[in-house]
Structure formats: structure tokens, C-alpha cells
N, C-alpha and C positions, 0 to 999 in steps of 0.2 A: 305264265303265258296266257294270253289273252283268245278265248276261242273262234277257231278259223272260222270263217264266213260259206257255206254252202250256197250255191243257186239252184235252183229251179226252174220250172218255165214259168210262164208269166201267170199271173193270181189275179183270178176271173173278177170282172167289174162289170158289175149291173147298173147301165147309168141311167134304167128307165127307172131308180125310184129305191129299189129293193135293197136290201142291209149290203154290204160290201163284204166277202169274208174275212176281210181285215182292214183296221183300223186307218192303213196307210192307203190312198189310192192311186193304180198303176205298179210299175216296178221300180222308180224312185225315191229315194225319201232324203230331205234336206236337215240334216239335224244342224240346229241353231244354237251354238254352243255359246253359253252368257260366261264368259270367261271371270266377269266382275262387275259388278253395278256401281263400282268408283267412275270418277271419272274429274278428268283437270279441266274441265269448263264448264261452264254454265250457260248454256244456248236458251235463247228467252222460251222458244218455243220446244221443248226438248218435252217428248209424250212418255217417258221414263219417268218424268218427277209427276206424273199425274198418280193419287194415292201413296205418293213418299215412296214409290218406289224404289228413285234412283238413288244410290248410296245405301241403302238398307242393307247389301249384302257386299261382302269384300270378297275373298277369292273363295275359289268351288271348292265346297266343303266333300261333295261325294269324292269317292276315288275311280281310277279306271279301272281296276278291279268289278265297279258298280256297274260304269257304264260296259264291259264288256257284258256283264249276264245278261244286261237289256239288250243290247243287240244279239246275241245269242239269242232270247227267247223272242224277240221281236221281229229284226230287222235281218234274220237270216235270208238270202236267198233277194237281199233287195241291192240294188246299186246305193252306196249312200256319197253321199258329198257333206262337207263342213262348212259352215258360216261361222266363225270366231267373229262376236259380240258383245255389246255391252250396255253400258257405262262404254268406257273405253278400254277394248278387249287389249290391246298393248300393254296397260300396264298389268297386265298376271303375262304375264312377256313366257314364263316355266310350263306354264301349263298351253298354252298354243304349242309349243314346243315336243311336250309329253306325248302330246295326241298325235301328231305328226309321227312321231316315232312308233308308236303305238299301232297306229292305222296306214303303213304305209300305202295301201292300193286307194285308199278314200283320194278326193278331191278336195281342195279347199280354197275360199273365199276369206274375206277379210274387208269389216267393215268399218271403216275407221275418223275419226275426227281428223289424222293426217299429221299431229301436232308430234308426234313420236315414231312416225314412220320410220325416219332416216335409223333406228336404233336398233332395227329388228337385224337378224344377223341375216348374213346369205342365204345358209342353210335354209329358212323358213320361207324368203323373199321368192325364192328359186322352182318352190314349190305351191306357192300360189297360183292358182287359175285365175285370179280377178280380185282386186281390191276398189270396195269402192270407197271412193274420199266422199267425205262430207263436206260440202260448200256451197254457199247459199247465191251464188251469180258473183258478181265484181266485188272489189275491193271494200266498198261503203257499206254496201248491201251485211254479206258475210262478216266482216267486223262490228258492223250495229248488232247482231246476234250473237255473234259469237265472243268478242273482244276486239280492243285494239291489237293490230298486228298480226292476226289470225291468217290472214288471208294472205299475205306474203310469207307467213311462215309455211304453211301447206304448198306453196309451190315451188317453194326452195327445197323442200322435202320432196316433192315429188319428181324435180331434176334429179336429186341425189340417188334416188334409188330404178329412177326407170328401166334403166341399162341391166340391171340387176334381176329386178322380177321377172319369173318364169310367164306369164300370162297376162292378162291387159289390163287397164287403168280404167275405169268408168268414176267419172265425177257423178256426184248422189246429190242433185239439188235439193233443197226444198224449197220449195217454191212459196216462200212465204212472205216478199214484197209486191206489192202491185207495182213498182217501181223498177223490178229488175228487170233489164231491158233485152233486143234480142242480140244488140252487141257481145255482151257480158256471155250468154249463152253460147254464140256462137265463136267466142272467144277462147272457150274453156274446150268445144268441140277440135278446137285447132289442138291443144294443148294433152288433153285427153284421148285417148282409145274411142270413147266413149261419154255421151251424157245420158244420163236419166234423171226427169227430174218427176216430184210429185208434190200436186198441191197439198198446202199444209191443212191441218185439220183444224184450223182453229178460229172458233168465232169473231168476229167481226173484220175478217179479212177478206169479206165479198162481197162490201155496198157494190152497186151496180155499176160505177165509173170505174173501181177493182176491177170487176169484170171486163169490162172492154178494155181496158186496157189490157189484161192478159191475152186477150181474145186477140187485139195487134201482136201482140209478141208470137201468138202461136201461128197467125196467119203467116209473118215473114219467114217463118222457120218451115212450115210448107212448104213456100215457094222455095227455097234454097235447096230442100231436100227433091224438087221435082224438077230443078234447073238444071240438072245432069244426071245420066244413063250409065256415066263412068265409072261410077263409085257411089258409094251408099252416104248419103249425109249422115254422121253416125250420131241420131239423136234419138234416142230410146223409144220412148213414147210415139214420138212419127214414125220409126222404122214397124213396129209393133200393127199400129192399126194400119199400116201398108201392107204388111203382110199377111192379116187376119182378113183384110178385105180382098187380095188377090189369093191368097192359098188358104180359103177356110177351115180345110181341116186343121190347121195347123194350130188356131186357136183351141184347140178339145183334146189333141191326142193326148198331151202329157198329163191334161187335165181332170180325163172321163166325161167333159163338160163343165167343171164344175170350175170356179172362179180362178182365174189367173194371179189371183195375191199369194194364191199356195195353202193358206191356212185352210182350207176344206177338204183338202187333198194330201197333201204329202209333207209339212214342213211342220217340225216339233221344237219349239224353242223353250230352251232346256235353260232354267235358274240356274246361279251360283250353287244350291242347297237344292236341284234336282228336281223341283217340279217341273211339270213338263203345260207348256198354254200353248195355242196353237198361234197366240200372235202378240209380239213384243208390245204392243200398245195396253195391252189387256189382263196387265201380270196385276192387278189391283182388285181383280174379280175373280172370288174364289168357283165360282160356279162355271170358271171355262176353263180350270184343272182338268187336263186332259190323260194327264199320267205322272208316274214317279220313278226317276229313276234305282234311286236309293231302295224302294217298296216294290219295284221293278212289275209295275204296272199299266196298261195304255187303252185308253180306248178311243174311241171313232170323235173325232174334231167336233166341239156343241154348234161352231160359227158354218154350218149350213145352209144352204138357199130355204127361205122359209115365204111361206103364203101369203104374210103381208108383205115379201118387196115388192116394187114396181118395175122389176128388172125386165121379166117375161114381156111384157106389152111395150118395152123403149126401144125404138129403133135403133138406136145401138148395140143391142144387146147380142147380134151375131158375132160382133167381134171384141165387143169390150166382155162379156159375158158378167159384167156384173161387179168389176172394179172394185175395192176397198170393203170386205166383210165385215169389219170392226164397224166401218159407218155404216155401212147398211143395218145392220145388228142395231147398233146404239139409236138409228132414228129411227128403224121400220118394226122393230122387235121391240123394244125399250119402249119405243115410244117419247124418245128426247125431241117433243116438237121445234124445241126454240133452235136446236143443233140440224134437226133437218133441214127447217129453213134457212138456217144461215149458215153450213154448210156444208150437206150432203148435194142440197137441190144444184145449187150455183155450181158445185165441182163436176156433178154429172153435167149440167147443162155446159162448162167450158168441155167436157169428155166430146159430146155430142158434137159442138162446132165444130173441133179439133178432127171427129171423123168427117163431118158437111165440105171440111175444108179440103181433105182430104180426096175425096169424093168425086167433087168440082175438076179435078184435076186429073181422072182420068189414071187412075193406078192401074188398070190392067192395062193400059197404052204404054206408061214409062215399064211396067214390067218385060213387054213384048217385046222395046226397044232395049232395056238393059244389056250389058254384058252378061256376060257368065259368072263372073267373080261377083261382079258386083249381087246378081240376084240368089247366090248363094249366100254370100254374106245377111240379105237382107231374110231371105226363108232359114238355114241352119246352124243362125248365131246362138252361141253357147248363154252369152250375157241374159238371154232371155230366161233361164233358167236360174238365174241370180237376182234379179229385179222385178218388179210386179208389172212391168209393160205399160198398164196403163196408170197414167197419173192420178 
């Protein structure tokens, strides 16, 4: 038997500065569970195969026996929720399975390619809070990355089980054509629960015609999102800085302040073989081993707000609070100038429009006029708590 979970009251956070007295911050923690670092595609831009990551480890070598001692000495007394991840967390299909059995009060996510979706049984479907699919905008778009056929096979798979999942659908773009348009986007909004999408990390996808061009794409999808009071245009990213500019605090409380990607705060994503990093991108640098589960060990996340970002002085920064730690890290800390110019800089500067755009339009006016449903929706959406908000 796996050791029951105790609560407590909440576990004091000093967010003027001062050590935390634990490692996790708030009473959350998101454990990111790598089910496998196999996976049946090959996406061009996949940040897994940076350092041979992906494929290096097949299914999870620790046992629950492992992880239960770590949550016993760790994550006693905390709320936690699951991310089943990967490579492509579907195919260790037994061990998503185990944990579920295992953890029945936990909550769970599911982040997936979509290409095996239809295979998962009830049982687990049922019990999902949120899957997000992987899909890079329209049909051309997502198949140039992913493969031929890709993209009609993820939406037949995603009819097939809608009915079935316990909790919502958010499509996971990456946003890594300057080509995918706001159709496509708002295409997949009709089709999905939800969209989130985030620009990709990768060089040379931000000459400056890149840029404006996204910068149209993002402009039209403001306007759509402020063209009715009714309902929420359910597109992640604008529903996020809508909300962080009309209900401030809302951008901090679950966070202490500290970045909304999660990895400074509460989220442990856990190897096949039990290391623990605080951010899927970052499993290739041994110096941001944050814990073990196996050696059942943990300590405080290394990717912290540090003295050289330029976060504190960007007018963004009330509500974006500082977007994408891995890039801030690798250009402001590392020091990767050629990465920061091409594209830490360009992603903040589309973040920044995206809020101007925002802005222009008067979000404390469409809040005032909202519904009820609809402005709950957009203040106490769960999805927020599964995605990094801002792109």
C-alpha cells in the first residue's frame, strides 16, 4: 500500500526574496510524469531531441513503490495533479494506467501527439481533466512538421473519443510557421475546448516579415475575442493577458509571483529513470537536476528570476510576469547572444503587442459588460493551470 497523503494548512511563502521552506511553491505541485521518451514521429522542431534526449530512455524504470516514498517525504500535505508525458506518453499505455489506480484522488492531464488517442480505454479517457493534442494550425502547416496525414488522423481521433473524456480538449499549437494563419487557429477553436498556442523556440523563425505577419494573426484573434460579451473566445493566450490585466492578482496567487511556465514554482518533471528537471526542454543539462526519485531527493527549482533578465523594467511584466524561463535562462544567464536576438527578443516583443493589442480594446469595458458565465470562465478557468498562458 502506497502511503496516504496528510494535509495541512498552507506552507508559508516569502515572495519578498527569502528561501521558501520548501522546495515546491504555494500548496500545488504538478508532477510531470515522462511516461517514455519513445515516440512514433519525428516533428522537425521537437525540443526533446536537443542533446539526444528523445529516445534515450524507453519506459519508467523507477517503480510506484519509488514514487510513493517521494511523495510521502515530499509532497505530503500538497494538492498534486499529473501530466502523463513524453516522447509519446500513450505508448507506456500500463503505466498511465498504474498511476491512476494508484493515485485515485490526484488529477490528471494528458499531453499527447493525438496519433493513439482513439486506443486509450474508457477507464483512463474518463478520468482525464484535460488532454492537450499536439497540432501545429491547418492541415499543410501540421503535416510539413509532423508527417503526411498527421493532421487528419488527429482529428478523426479526436471525434472518436470526445464523447468519452471526462474533461476538456485544448489543442497545443506550436506556433512555428509564420504562415499559419488566423483561419486555421480559429478553426481548431470551433473544433476544440480550447486553443493554446506557443511560439516555438527556434532560430531563424523571426526575420522581421515572420514577425508581422504573426503580429496580423494575433491582431485578428483579439478582435474576435472582444467582439462578444457572450462567451469567452476560448483562445488561451488572449483569454490569459485578459485576465491578468482585468484581475491582477490573479496572475501571482498560484504563483507567489514568480513565472507562470510553472517551472520556478511548482512543477517536477520526472525522467523515465526518475530524475526530476524542473522543465521538459532542459533534461540535456545536468546542472538543472532538481531531484531524484529513485535517491528520493528534491530541491528548490535552479531556473529562477535572476538579476540579468530584463523582465522587471518590460512593461509587460504585470501580467506576462516573465514568460518562458528556459529562454530567459539560456539568453540572460547563459548568455546565448545569437538565441536571444533571434529568439528570445522577437517572442517577447510579439508577447508585448499581443498585450498593446489587448490593451487598445479596453478589457476592463468588455469585462464590465460580460456575462457571468462567460467572466467566470475567463477569471476560474482550470486549463490555466495546465498550460503556461503566455505564448
Amino acid at each position: 500500500m502506497h502511503a496516504p497523503l496528510t494535509f495541512h494548512p498552507f506552507r508559508p511563502v516569502d515572495v519578498a526574496g527569502s528561501e521558501n521552506l520548501s522546495p515546491i511553491v504555494g500548496n500545488r505541485v504538478e508532477l510531470q510524469l515522462i511516461t517514455t521518451l519513445r515516440c512514433n514521429l519525428k516533428c522537425t522542431y521537437c525540443s526533446a531531441s536537443v542533446g539526444d534526449v528523445l529516445g534515450s530512455q524507453g519506459n519508467v524504470s523507477y517503480s510506484l513503490d519509488h514514487l510513493d516514498a517521494f511523495i510521502a517525504r515530499h509532497l505530503s500535505g500538497y494538492e498534486v495533479y499529473v501530466t502523463f508525458y513524453g516522447g509519446e506518453p500513450t505508448l507506456n499505455r500500463p503505466f498511465m494506467q498504474a498511476v491512476m489506480d494508484r493515485y485515485p484522488s490526484f488529477r490528471f492531464q494528458l499531453q499527447t501527439n493525438g496519433t493513439l488517442l482513439d486506443d486509450l480505454p474508457d477507464s483512463v479517457l474518463a478520468r482525464l481533466s484535460n488532454v492537450l493534442v499536439s497540432i501545429d494550425g491547418g492541415e499543410a502547416v501540421t503535416d510539413g512538421y509532423r508527417g503526411r496525414g498527421i493532421y487528419r488522423q488527429v482529428v478523426k481521433n479526436v471525434a472518436k473519443i470526445r464523447d468519452r473524456l471526462g474533461g476538456t480538449l485544448t489543442a497545443r499549437v506550436t506556433w512555428s510557421s509564420a504562415e499559419t494563419t488566423f483561419e486555421e487557429l480559429d478553426e481548431l477553436a470551433q473544433s476544440f475546448d480550447y486553443v493554446y498556442f506557443q511560439f516555438v523556440a527556434m532560430e531563424g523563425a523571426y526575420a522581421p516579415e515572420m514577425v508581422e505577419k504573426r503580429k496580423a494573426v494575433l491582431s485578428r484573434l483579439v478582435e474576435k475575442f472582444f467582439a462578444s460579451g457572450e462567451r469567452v473566445y476560448p483562445i488561451i493566450p488572449v483569454m490569459g493577458v485578459v485576465r491578468n490585466q482585468v484581475l491582477p492578482s490573479r496572475a501571482t496567487e498560484l504563483y507567489a509571483g514568480l513565472t507562470q511556465c510553472r517551472v520556478s514554482s511548482h512543477i517536477l518533471n520526472i525522467m523515465p529513470d526518475g530524475k526530476i528537471f524542473p522543465c521538459p526542454d532542459m533534461m540535456y543539462m545536468p546542472d538543472m537536476q532538481q531531484g531524484d526519485i529513485v535517491a528520493n531527493w528534491l530541491r528548490k527549482s535552479p531556473l529562477q528570476p535572476h538579476p540579468n533578465m530584463p523582465c522587471q523594467n518590460c512593461e509587460a511584466f504585470s501580467w506576462c510576469r516573465g514568460n518562458c524561463m528556459k529562454n530567459l535562462h539560456l539568453a540572460y544567464v547563459k548568455g546565448q547572444n545569437d538565441y536571444r536576438r533571434e529568439v528570445v527578443e522577437p517572442i517577447c516583443d510579439l508577447v508585448r503587442f499581443l498585450g498593446r493589442e489587448v490593451e487598445r480594446r479596453d478589457p476592463h469595458a468588455w469585462y464590465a459588460r460580460a456575462t457571468l458565465a462567460a467572466r467566470k470562465v475567463l477569471a476560474d478557468n482550470e486549463v490555466y493551470e495546465y498550460v503556461e498562458i503566455m505564448p
